[in-house]
ROSE-4610 file (N, C-alpha, C; in Angstrom, 1 decimal, always signed):
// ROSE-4610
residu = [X/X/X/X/X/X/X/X/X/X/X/X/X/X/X/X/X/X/X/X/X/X/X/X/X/X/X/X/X/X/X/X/X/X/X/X/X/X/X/X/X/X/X/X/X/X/X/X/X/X/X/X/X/X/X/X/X/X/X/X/X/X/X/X/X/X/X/X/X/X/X/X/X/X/X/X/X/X/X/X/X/X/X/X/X/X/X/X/X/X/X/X/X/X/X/X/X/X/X/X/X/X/X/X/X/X/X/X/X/X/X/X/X/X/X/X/X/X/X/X/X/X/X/X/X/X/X/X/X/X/X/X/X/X/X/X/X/X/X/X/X/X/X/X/X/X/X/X/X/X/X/X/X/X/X/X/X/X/X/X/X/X/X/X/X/X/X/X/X/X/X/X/X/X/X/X/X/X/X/X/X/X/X/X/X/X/X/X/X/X/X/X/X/X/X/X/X/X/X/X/X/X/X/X/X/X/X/X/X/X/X/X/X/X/X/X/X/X/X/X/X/X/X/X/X/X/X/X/X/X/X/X/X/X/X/X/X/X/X/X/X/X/X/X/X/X/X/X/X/X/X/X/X/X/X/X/X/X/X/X/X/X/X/X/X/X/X/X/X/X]
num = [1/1/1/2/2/2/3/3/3/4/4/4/5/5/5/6/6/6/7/7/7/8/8/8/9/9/9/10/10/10/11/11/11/12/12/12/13/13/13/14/14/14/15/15/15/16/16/16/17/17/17/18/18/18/19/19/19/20/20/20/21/21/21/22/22/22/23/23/23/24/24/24/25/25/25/26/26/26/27/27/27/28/28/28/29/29/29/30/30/30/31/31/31/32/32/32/33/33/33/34/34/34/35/35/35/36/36/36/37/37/37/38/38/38/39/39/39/40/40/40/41/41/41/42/42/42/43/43/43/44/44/44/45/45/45/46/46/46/47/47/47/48/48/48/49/49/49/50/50/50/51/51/51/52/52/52/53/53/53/54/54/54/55/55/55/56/56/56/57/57/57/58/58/58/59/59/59/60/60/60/61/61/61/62/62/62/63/63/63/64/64/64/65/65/65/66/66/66/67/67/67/68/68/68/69/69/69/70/70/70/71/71/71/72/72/72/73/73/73/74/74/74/75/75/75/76/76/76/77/77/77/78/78/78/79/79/79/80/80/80/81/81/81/82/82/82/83/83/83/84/84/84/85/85/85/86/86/86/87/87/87/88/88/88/89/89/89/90/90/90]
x = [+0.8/+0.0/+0.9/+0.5/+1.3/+0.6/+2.0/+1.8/+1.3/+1.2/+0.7/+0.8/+1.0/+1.5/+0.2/+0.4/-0.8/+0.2/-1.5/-0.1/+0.3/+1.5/+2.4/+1.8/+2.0/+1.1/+2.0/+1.6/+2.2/+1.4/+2.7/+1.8/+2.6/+2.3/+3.2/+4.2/+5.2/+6.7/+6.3/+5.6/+5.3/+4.4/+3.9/+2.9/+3.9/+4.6/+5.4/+6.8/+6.9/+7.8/+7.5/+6.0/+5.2/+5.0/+4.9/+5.0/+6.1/+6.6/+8.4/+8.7/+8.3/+8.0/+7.6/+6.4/+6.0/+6.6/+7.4/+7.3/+8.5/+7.9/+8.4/+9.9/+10.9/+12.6/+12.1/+12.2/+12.4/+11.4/+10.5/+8.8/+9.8/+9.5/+9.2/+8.4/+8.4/+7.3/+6.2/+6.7/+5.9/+4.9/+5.5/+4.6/+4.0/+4.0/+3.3/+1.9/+2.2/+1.0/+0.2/+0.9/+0.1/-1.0/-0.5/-1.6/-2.5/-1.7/-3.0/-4.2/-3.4/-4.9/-5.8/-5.2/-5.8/-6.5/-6.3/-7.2/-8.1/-8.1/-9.3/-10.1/-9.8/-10.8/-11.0/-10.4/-11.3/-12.2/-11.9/-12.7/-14.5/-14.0/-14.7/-16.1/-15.2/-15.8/-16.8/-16.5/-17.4/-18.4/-18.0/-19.1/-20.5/-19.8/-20.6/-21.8/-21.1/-21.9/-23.3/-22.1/-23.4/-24.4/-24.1/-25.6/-26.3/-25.9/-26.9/-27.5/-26.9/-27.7/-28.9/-27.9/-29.4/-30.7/-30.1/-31.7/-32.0/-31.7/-32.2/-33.0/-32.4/-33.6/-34.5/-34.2/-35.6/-36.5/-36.3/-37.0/-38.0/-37.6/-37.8/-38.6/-38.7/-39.4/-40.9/-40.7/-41.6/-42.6/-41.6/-42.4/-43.4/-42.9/-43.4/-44.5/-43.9/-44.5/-43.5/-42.8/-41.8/-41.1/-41.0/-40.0/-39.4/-38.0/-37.5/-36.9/-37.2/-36.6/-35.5/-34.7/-33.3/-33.0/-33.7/-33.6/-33.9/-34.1/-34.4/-33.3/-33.1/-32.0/-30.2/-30.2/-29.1/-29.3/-30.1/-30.3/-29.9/-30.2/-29.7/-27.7/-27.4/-26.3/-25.0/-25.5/-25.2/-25.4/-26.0/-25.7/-25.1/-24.7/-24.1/-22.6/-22.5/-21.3/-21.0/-22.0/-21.6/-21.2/-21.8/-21.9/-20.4/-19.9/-18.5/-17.4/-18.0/-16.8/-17.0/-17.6/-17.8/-17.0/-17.1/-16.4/-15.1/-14.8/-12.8/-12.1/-13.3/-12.3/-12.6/-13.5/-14.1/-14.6]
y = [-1.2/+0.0/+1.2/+1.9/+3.6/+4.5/+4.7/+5.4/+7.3/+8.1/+9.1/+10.2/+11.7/+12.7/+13.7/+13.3/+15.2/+16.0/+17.3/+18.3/+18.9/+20.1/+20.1/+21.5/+21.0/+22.1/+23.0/+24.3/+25.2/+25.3/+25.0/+25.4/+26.5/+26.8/+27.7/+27.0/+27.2/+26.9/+26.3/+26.6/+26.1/+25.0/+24.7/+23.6/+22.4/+22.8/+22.1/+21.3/+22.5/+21.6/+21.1/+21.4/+20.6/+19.2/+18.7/+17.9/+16.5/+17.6/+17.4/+16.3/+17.3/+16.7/+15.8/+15.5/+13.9/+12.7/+12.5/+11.8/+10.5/+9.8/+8.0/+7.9/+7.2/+6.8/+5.5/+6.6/+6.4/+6.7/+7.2/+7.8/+9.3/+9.6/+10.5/+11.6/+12.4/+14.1/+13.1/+12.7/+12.2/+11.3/+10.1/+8.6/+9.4/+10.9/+10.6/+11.5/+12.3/+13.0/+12.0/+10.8/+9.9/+8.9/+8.8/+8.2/+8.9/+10.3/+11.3/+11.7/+11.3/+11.2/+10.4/+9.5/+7.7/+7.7/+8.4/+7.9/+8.7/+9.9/+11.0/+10.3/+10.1/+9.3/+7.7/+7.1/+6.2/+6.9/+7.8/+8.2/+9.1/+9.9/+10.0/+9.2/+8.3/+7.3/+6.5/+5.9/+5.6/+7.0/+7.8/+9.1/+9.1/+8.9/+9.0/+7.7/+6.2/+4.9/+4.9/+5.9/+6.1/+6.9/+8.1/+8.7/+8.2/+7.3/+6.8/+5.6/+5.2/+4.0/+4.5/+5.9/+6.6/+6.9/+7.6/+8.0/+6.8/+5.5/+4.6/+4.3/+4.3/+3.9/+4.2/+5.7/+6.9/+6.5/+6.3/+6.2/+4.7/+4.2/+2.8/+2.8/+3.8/+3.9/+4.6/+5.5/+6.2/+5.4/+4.4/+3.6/+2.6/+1.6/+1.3/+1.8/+2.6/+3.3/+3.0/+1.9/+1.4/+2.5/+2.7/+3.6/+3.2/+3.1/+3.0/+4.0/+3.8/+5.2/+5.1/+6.3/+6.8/+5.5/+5.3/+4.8/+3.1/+2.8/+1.4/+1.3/+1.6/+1.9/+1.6/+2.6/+3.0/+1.7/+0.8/+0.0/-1.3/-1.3/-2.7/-2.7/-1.2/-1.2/-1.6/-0.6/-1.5/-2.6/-3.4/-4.7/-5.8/-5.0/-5.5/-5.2/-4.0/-3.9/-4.7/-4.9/-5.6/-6.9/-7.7/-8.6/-9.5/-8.2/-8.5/-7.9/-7.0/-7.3/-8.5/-8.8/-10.3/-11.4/-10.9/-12.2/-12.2/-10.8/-10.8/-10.8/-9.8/-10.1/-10.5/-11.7/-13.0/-12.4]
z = [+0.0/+0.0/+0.0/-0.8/-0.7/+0.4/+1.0/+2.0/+1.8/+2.3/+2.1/+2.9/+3.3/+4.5/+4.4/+5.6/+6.3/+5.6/+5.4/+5.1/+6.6/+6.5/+7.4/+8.3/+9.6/+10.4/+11.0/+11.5/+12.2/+13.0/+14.6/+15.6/+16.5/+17.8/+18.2/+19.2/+19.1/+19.6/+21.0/+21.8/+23.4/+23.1/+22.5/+21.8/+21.5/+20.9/+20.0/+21.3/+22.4/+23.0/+24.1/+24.2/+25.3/+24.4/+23.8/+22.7/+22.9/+22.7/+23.0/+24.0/+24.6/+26.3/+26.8/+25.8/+26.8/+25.6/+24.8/+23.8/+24.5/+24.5/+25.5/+24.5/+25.0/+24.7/+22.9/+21.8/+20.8/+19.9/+20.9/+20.1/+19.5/+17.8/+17.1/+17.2/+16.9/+17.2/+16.0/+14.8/+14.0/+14.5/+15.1/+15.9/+17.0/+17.7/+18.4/+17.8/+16.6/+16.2/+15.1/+14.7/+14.2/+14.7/+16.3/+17.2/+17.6/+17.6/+18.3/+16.8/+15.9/+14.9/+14.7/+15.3/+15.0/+16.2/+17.2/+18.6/+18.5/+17.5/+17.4/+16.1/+15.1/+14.5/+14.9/+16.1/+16.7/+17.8/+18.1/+19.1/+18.2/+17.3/+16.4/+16.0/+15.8/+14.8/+16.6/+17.5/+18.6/+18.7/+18.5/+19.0/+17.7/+16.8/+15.8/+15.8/+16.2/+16.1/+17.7/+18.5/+20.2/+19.8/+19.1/+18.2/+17.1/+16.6/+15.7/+16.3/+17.4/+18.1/+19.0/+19.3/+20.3/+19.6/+18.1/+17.4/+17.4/+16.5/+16.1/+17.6/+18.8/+19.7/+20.2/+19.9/+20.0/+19.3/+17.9/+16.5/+17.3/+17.4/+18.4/+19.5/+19.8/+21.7/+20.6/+19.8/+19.6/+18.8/+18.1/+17.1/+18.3/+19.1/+19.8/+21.1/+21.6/+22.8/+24.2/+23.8/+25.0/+25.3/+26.4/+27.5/+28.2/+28.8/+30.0/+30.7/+31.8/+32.7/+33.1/+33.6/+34.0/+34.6/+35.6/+37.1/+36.7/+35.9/+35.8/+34.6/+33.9/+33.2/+33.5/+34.8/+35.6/+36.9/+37.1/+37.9/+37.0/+35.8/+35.0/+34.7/+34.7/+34.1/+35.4/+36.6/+38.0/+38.2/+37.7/+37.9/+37.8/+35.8/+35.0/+35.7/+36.2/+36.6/+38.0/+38.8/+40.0/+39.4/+38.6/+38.8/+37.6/+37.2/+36.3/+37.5/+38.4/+39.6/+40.0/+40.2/+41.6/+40.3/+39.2/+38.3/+38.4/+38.1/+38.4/+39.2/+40.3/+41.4/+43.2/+41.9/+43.2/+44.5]
């Protein structure tokens, strides 16, 4: 596959050496602005798939009439979480 470059950004110099700054023993200024793109279009990309699940279950509740509330909601999801603590950590 042929590879391909952002074009080239200007930022301001304290940007750039806060940058600097945190970059781990052999990480690039390059490798680290490549992940920080890739974690923004995965992050992106989840934000985009949580709103179209939400319309779609709006579209859903209205089509039906089905509702659930905050509280029964927020009571199923605690449970889900109690009950994957009690799995890991017995």
């Amino acid at each position: 596959m042929k590879t391909s470059t952002f074009p080239s950004l200007r930022v301001e110099a304290e940007l750039r050496l806060a940058a600097e700054s945190v970059l781990r023993e052999g990480e690039t200024l390059s490798a680290l602005i490549e992940t920080a793109v890739r974690e923004a279009i995965q992050r992106r990309q989840v934000q985009a798939d949580f709103l179209a699940r939400g319309l779609r279950a709006s579209q859903e509740a209205r089509r039906t009439g089905v509702y659930h509330s905050a509280a029964a909601v927020h009571g199923e999801l605690q449970a889900r979480l109690d009950a994957r603590r009690k799995q890991v950590l017995g």
